[in-house]
N, C-alpha and C positions, 0 to 999 in steps of 0.2 A: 599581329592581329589586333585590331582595335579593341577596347576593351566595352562593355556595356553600362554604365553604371544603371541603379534605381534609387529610389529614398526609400525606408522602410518606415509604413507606418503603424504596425502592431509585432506582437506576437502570435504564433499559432500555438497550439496547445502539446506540441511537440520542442518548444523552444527555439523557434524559427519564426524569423524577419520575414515579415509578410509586404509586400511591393507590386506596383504594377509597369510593365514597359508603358510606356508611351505610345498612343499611335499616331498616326499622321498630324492629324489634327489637333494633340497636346492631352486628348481626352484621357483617361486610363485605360490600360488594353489590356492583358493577358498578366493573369495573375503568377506573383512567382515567390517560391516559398527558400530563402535564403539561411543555412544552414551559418552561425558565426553571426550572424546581424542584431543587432537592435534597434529599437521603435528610435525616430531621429538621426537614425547614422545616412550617410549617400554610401553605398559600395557597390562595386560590381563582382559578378558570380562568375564560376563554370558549373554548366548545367550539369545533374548526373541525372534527371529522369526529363520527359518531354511528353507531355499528352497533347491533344486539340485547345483547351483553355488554362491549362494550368505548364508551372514548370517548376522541379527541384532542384537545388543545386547547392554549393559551398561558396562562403564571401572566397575573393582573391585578394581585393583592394580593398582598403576603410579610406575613405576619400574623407570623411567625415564623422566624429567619431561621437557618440551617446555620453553626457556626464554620468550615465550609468555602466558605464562600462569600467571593468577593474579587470585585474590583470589575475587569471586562471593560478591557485596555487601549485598544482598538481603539475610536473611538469608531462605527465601522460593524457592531458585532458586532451589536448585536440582529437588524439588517435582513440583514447577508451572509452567504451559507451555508455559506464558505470555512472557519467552524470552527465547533462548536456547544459546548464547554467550558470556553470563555474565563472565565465564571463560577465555574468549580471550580478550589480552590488545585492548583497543577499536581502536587504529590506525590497527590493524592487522584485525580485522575484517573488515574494509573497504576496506584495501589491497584483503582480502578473495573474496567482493563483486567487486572488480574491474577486479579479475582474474576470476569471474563464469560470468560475461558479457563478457570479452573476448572469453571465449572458448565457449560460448552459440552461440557468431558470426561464428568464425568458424570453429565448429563442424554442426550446422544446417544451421546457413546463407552462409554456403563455401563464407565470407566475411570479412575483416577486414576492422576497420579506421584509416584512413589517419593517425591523431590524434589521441591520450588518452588525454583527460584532465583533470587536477587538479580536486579531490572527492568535491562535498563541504558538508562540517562541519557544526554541528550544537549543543546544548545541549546534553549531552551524559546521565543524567539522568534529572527527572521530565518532558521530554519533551512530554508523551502520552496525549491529551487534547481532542481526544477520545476514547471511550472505550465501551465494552459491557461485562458488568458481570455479572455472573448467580448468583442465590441463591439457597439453595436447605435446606432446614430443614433436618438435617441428626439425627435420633431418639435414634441410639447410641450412639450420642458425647450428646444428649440432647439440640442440640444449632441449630442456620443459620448458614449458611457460604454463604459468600461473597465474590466472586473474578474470577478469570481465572479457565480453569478446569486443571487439571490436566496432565502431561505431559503422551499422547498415552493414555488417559483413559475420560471417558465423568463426571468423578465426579470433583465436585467443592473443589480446592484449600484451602486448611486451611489459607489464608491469615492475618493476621495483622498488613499490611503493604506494600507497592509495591514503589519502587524506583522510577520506572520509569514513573509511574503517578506524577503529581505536589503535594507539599506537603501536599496543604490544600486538598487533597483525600484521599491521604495515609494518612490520618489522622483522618478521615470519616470512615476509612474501617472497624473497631471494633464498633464505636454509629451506623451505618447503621446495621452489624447485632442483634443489642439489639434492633433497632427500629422496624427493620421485626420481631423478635421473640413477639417483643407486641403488635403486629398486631393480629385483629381477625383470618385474610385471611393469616396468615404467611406461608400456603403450596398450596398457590395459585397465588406465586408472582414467575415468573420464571427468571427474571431477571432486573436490571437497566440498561438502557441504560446512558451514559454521556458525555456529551459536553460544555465545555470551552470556550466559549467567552471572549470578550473584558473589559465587565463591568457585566454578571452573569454568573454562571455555573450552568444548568441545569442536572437533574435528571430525567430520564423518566420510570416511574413505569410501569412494565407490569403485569396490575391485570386480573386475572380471574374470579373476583367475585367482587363486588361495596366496595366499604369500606365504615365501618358504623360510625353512629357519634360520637363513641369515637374512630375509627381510624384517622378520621378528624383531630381531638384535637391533636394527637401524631405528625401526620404526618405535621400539619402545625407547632405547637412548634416547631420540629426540623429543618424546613425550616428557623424558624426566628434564629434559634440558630447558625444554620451553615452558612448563609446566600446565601442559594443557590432556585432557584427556580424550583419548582415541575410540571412534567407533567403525564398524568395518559396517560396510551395506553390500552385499553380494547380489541382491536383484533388486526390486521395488522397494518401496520405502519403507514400508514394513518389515523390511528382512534387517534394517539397520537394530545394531547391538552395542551394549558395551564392549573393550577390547580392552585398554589397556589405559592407566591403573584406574580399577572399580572403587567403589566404595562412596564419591565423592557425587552430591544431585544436582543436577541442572537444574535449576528455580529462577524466577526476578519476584520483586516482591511489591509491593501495594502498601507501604507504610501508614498511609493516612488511615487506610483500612486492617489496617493490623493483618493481612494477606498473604502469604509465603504461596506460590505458583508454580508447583515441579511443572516443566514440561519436556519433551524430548524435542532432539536437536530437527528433526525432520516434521515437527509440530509446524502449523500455524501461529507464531506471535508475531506483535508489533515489530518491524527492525529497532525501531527509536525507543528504549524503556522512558528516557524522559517525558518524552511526548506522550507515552500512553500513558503515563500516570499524569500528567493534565488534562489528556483526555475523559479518561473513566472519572476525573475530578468534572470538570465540566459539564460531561454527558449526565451526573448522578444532582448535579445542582438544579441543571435544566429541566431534568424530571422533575424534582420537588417533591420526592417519594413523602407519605404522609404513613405514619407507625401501621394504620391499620388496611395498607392497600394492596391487592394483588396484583403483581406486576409481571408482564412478561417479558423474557431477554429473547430475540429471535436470532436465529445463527449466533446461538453462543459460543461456538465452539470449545475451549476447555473451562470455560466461566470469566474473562477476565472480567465482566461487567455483572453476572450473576452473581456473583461471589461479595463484592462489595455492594451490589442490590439487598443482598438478605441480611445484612449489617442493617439496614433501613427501614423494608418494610416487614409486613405480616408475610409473606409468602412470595417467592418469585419462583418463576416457570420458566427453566428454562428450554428451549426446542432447536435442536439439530438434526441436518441430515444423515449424520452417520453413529450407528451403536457404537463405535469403537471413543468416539468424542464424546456422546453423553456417558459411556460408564466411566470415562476418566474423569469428567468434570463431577461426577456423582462423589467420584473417590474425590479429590479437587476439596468437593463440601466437606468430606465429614473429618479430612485433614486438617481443616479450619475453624472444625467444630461446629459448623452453618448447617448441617444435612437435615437437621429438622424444623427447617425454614425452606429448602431448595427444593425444587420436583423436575427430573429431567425427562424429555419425550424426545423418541427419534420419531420423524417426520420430512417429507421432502417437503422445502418451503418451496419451491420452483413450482409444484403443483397443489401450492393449499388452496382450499376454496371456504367459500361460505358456512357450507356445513361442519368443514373441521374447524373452523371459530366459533359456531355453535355446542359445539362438542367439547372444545375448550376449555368453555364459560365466561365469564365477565372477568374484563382486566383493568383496574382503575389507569392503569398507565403500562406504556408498551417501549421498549427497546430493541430499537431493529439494525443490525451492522452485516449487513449482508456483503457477500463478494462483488468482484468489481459488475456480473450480471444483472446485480440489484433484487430488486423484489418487488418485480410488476405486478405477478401471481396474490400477494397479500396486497398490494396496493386496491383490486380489482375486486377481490375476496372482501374486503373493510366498506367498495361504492356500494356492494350488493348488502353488504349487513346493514349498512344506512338505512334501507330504504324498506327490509324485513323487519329487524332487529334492532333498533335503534338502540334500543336500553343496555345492551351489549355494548356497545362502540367504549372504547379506550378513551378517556377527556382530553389526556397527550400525549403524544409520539416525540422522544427524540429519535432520529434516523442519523446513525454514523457511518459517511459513504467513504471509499475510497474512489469512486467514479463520478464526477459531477455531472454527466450526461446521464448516466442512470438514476441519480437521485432527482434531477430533473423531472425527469420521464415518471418518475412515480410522483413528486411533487405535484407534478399536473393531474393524477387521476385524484390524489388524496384531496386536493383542493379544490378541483372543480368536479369531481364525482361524488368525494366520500362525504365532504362537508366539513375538511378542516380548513382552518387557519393558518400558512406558516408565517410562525411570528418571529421568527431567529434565524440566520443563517450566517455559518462563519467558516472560514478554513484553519487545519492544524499544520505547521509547514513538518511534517513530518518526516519526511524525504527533501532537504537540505541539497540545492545545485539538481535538481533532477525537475522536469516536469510531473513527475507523479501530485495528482491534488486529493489530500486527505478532508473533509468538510462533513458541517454537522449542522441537521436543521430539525427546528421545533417546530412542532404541529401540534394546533389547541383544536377542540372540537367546537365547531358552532352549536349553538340552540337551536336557532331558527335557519335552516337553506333548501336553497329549489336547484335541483342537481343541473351542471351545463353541461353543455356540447364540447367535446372532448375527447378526438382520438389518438389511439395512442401513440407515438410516433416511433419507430423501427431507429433505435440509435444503435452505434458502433460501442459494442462491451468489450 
């Protein structure tokens, strides 16, 4: 069978070689999104999906090859889904990440910034310190398998290794499945959760059935062998506990900020500790907190940016959606000695309006790190206080996204509704070989503006 070739001339934001077939006539025809490719390579594909104008598929042939292209450490990359850029020299991937935030601004925020600023850098491998991996007893191979699943498919990666986890994991990843296989309960364990700290790394078992006293024996050996400490989760996350050996806390810590961070392993943190502490450096410079200013942190979750806010100003507020996140971050403060500087509210941001910013009161400066959904609801909530309450408004906003289409989307209400300025925007390569894009943009408030036309556009969260 003949084969196809295309030339590839970007990426998608999935990490895929974007090309058109050809039609008759030489013009570009039908868009095709080539899984393995880079911007400059010629390859041809086999398709795996096929619509009316588009098609997906995997390179076969590199007819022609990217001087960006380098050769996958991991030798599980092609198969496991845990990263999809191992193939791209790692400064070009950040290049990738810095150009799919600019055009996410102005394609959906019809906005650009003032500024690009400098990526920041961090470990390029061992940096994952969290993690969630399935297990799955697979009856033909006769064995567990442990790891990531599989790339477009829900089965579990033949792993023996993962780069990108720290080494004493990848190093676990082979005795962790010999320790599920001599388990009673081995097709009742659906996955390890894992989390890295400062002085243990925990393991968080998700059993379906109790384990009996000679799973006991196995499961705690291996804990003293490896020296990591176990927690058992019997249903939702909430049910996860210590298990085996106590005593020892799960934290990372905030140096610069003199910061110690307990958190539990089924928490919300950063995976990359180094990255978040350039971040919460960054995000805190950006502000330009001033000794005597009220600031607020929005989706603080357990304080990572609250906590070294009240190091700065007179007061910071911080607001999440769930009691169980503000009374820990409450405990958080007064661990650090901060609590008579901190104020925490539970609050859905997804539906604040104008009147709970009024209710509020005045914030000299705001920090908002919402989920990948973003925070169109406050974006929305800030055009209407403009135009009631002006003396209210915030002077600047830093916004820390993990979704560049979402921070887009609110970019554009903030700037053509609310009356800011963004005058910064950068990305953090936080997730090293993955398309995930971490980024951060500064909004100053104008004096003088006449609100535009501007609707809001329905992006994919």
């Amino acid at each position: 069978m003949q084969e196809t070739f295309i030339n590839i001339k970007s990426l998608d934001m999935d990490a895929r070689g974007v090309g058109h077939l050809e039609n008759e006539d030489g013009t570009p025809g039908k868009v095709i999104f080539v899984e393995g490719a880079l911007p400059g390579e010629r390859v041809s594909f086999e398709t795996l999906r096929k619509k009316k104008n588009w098609e997906s598929g995997r390179m076969v042939t590199l007819q022609k090859a990217s001087s960006m292209r380098v050769e996958p450490k991991c030798p599980h990359f092609w198969h496991c889904g845990g990263c999809s850029m191992q193939h791209l020299e790692p400064s070009a991937q950040v290049a990738m990440k810095q150009r799919v935030l600019e055009d996410n601004l102005w394609h959906i925020g019809k906005t650009k910034a003032e500024n690009i600023m400098r990526p920041m850098y961090g470990p390029t491998w061992d940096y994952r310190y969290r993690a969630r991996l399935s297990v799955r007893y697979v009856a033909k191979k006769g064995t567990v398998l442990v790891g990531f699943h599989e790339r477009h498919s829900s089965y579990v990666a033949d792993m023996t290794s993962c780069e990108i986890l720290p080494d004493h994991l990848s190093a676990m990843l082979v005795p962790l499945r010999e320790l599920v296989g001599a388990l009673s309960i081995y097709q009742q364990m659906p996955q390890i959760e894992i989390a890295v700290g400062e002085e243990i790394t925990v393991l968080v078992l998700r059993i379906m059935a109790p384990l009996t006293p000679a799973d006991e024996v196995l499961v705690k050996a291996f804990a003293d062998q490896w020296n990591i400490q176990w927690w058992l989760q019997p249903k939702g996350p909430d049910t996860a506990a210590p298990y085996y050996p106590v005593g020892k806390e799960l934290y990372y810590s905030l140096p610069e900020f003199g910061i110690k961070m307990p958190f539990k392993p089924t928490d919300f943190t950063q995976v990359n500790h180094q990255i978040n502490r350039l971040l919460v450096h960054k995000a805190l410079t950006l502000l330009d907190v001033q000794k005597d200013d009220r600031v607020a942190d929005l989706f603080c979750g357990l304080g990572n940016f609250t906590l070294p806010l009240a190091t700065q100003a007179r007061e910071v507020v911080g607001i999440e959606g769930s009691t169980a996140l503000t009374t820990r971050a409450l405990e958080n403060a007064r661990a650090n000695g901060l609590d008579a500087k901190t104020t925490f509210y539970t609050r859905n941001l997804f539906e604040v309006t104008k009147d709970d910013l009024i209710a509020l009161g005045k914030f000299d400066r705001m920090l908002v790190d919402p989920p990948r959904d973003g925070a169109v609801a406050l974006a929305i909530a800030l055009a209407e206080l403009r135009l009631t309450n002006p003396e209210l408004m915030p002077r600047r906003i830093v916004y820390v996204s993990c979704s560049p289409s979402t921070l887009a989307r609110d970019a554009g209400i903030l700037t053509h509704r609310a009356g800011y300025v963004l005058k910064k925007a950068g990305v953090a390569n936080m997730f090293p070989h993955t398309s995930h894009v971490e980024s951060i943009g500064v909004f100053e408030l104008l004096d003088e503006f006449q609100p535009r036309e501007f609707n809001t556009p329905q992006v994919a969260e």
